[in-house]
Structures are given as structure tokens and as C-alpha cells.
N, C-alpha and C positions, 0 to 999 in steps of 0.2 A: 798233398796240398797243405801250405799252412799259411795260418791265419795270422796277421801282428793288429794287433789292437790301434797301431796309429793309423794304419790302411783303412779301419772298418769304419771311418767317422765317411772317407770318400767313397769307399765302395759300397755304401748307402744309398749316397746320395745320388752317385752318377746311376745304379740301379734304378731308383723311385725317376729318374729322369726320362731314363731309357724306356720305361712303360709308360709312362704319361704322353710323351712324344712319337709313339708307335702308336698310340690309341688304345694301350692295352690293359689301361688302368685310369679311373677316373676318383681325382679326392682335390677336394676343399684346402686339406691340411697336407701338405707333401712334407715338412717338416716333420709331422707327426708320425708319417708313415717312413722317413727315415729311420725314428729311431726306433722304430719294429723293425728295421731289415737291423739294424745296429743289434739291436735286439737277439735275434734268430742268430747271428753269428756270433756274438759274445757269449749265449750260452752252450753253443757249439764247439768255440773254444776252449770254455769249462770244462766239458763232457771230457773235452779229448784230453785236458792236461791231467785230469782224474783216471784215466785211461791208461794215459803215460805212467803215473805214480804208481798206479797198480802193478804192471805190467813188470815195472822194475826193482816192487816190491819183491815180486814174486821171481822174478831170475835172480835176486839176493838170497832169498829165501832156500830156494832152492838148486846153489850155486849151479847155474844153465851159465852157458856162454853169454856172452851179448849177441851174437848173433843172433839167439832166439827170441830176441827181443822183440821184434815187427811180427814174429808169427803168433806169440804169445798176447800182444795187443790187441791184432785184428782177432784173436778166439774170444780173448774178453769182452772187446764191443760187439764183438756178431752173437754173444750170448744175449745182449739185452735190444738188438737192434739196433746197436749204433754205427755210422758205417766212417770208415778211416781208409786212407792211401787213393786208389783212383778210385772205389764208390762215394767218397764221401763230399765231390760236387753236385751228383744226383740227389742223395740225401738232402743238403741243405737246399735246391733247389725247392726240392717237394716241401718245406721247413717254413721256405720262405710263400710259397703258397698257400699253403695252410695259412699262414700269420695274415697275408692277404686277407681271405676269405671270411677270416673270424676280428678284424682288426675295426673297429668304430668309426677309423678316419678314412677307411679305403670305401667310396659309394658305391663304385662299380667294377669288376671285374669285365673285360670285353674278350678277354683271347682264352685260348684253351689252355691246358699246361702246359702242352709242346710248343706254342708260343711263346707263353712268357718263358720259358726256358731256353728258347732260339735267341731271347733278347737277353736273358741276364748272362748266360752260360760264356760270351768273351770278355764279359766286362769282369767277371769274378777272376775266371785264367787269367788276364791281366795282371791282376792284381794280387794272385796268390804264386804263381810260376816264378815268382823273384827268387823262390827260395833256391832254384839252380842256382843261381847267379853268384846270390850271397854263400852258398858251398863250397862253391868252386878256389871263391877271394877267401875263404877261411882255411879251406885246406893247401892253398898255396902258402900260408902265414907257418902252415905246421909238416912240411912236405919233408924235414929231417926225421919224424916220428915217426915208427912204423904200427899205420891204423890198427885197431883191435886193442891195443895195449892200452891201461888203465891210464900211464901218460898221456896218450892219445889224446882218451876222452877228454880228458881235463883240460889240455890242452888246446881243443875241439871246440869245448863249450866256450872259453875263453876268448878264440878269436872269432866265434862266430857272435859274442856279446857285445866284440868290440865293431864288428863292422855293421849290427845292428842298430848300436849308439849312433854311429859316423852315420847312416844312411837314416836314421830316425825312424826308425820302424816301431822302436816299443817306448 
């Protein structure tokens, strides 16, 4: 799952909409209560990009392939409880309930977790499942390169910067 920061201003807001309109969230300030769900994701995306850093410190470090890069990630966040790859919708779910719960602008709470989870949980996939799409348009830009090789990457990260530009995501 990943998060681009110009998504997280609408997957706020249509969130805080979606529990209001279901009945499953009652507040005065919905604007406010955006920017706690804005909130809960941008430091989610912090964790992870901190996670990232690590992870690649550490297969430099200790020349591992790339390959062991995702396995080495998810060891490093599930050491402190942070969850990445397919736990890490559930997590921010639970994240963003919490922030509910303890947040000044939200009066009432009316659904259970699994509700408000049955409401936010398409709206999020929506909004984060772009990243096939955008993989797919960046590895067609680089389909002369043969993946794994340090060109690759570079290569990689380059077309996939450029159709994040084009598409406005960051």
C-alpha cells in the first residue's frame, strides 16, 4: 500500500464524510477532524519512509541483494509494531480510530470498529491501489533494462518520479 501526500488532503476528507453520512461519527468541526485523519496518514508515511531508509541502510551495509529488501523492512517494522505491505491497511485503520476516540473535535463515536472499518476500508483501496497502475506505466518507460540491475533502479525510480509528476500525486 502507498500513500502520496497529494491524495491524503482527499482521502481525509471523503473519510470524515463517509462516517458522518453513515451515522457513524458525530462532530461540530468535520474540517478539523480531517486534518487528524490527514494527520494519522502523514505520520504513517513518515514511519514507513524511515523504515525504507533503514532497511536500505542496512542491505548497503551489509552488501544483501535487493531482493532482501522487503523481507528486511517488514523484520524492522514488526520489531517496533509497525505493520507494511498488506497489514499496513488494518494498522492505519485501527490508527485512525484511535485519533477518533481521543480527538477534541469528534463528539461522538456511534459504530463499532468493524464498522467504521467496513466504511473507510474502499475508500482508502481506492485511493492507495494507484500504485499498480503507476508501476506498470514506469516499468513499460524502462522494459530495455533487465530489473534487479543498479540501472534498473535508477532508472526505476526516475520513470516512476516522472509519472508521479504527470499524474500529481506528490
Amino acid at each position: 500500500m502507498k500513500l502520496y501526500s497529494g491524495k491524503i488532503p482527499i482521502l481525509a476528507s471523503e473519510i470524515v464524510r463517509a462516517l458522518i453520512d453513515e451515522n457513524l461519527m458525530e462532530t461540530a468541526s468535520p474540517d478539523e477532524v480531517e486534518l487528524d485523519v490527514a494527520a494519522v496518514f502523514k505520520e504513517y508515511s513518515r514511519q514507513d519512509r524511515d523504515y525504507t531508509e533503514k532497511a536500505k541502510d542496512l542491505c548497503e551495509k551489509r552488501s544483501m541483494p535487493y531482493s532482501s529488501f522487503p523481507r528486511l523492512k517488514r523484520q524492522l517494522a514488526d520489531q517496533s509494531g509497525f505493520a507494511v505491505g498488506d497489514d499496513a491497511l488494518d494498522y492505519i485503520m485501527t490508527q485512525l480510530i484511535g485519533s477518533f476516540l481521543h480527538s477534541q473535535f469528534v463528539e461522538e463515536v456511534f459504530g463499532e470498529d468493524q464498522d467504521l472499518k467496513r466504511a473507510m476500508r474502499p475508500i482508502i483501496k481506492r485511493h492507495t491501489e494507484i500504485e499498480d497502475d503507476l508501476d506498470s506505466e514506469a516499468r513499460s518507460k524502462i522494459k530495455n533494462l533487465a530489473e534487479g540491475t543498479r540501472d534498473w533502479e535508477i532508472e526505476y525510480a526516475r520513470a516512476m518520479e516522472q509519472v508521479r509528476r504527470r499524474r500529481k500525486l506528490d
